[in-house]
C-alpha positions in Angstrom: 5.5 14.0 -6.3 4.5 17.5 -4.3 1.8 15.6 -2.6 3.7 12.7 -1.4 6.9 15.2 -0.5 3.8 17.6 1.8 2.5 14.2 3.4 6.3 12.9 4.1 7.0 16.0 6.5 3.6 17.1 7.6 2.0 13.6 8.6 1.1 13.3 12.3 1.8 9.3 12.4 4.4 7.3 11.2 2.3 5.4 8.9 0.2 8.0 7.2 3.3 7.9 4.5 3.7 4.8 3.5 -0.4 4.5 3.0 -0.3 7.6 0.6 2.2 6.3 -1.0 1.1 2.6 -1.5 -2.6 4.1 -2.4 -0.7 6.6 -4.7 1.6 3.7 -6.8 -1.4 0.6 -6.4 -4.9 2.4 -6.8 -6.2 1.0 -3.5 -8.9 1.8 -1.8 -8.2 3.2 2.0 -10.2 0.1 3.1 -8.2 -2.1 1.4 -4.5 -0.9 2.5 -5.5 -2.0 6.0 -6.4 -5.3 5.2 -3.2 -5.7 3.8 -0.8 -8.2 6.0 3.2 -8.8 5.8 2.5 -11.8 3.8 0.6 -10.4 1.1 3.2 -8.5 0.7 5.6 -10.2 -2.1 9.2 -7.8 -2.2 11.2 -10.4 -4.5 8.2 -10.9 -6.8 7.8 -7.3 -6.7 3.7 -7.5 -5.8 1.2 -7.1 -2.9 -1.9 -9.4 -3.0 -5.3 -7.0 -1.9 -8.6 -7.8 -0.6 -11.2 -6.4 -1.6 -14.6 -6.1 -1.0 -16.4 -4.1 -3.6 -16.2 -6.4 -6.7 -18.7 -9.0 -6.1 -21.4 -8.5 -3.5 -21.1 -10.8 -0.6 -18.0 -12.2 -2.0 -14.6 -11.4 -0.9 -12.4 -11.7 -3.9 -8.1 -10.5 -4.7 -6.2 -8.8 -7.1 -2.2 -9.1 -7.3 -0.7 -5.6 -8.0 2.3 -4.5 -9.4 4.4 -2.4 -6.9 6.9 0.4 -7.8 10.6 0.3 -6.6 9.9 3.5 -5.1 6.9 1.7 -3.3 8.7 -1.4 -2.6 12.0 1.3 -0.8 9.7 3.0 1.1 7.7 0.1 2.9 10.9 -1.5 3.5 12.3 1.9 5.0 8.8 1.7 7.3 9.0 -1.7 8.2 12.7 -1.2 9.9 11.8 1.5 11.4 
């Protein structure tokens, strides 16, 4: 919670937050937030769909991820913004 809270008020870009936070609450790699699009992103089923790259070699597979309602309130805060 301290680590979020110093990254809320001392990030340099707008979207430095939201990726903490969504790598904090989902386990994803850095790689993999930024290959996440708007329609991975599931808000009524409460989930994000991510890509990944590391699991089978040559082989891009996805995992479907639980997100927190404090995930799902801040990316929504982000987006209208």
């Amino acid at each position: 919670v301290e680590l979020l809270e110093h990254v809320r008020t001392n990030a340099s870009q707008p979207w430095v937050y939201p990726a903490v936070c969504f790598a904090a609450h989902t386990g994803a790699r850095r790689s993999e937030i930024f290959r996440v699009r708007m329609h991975d992103i599931d808000f009524d089923g409460e989930t994000v769909l991510i890509h990944e790259k590391k699991r089978k070699r040559g082989k891009r597979t996805t995992r479907r991820v639980a997100m927190s309602p404090f995930l799902i309130d801040t990316l929504k805060a982000w987006l209208e913004d």
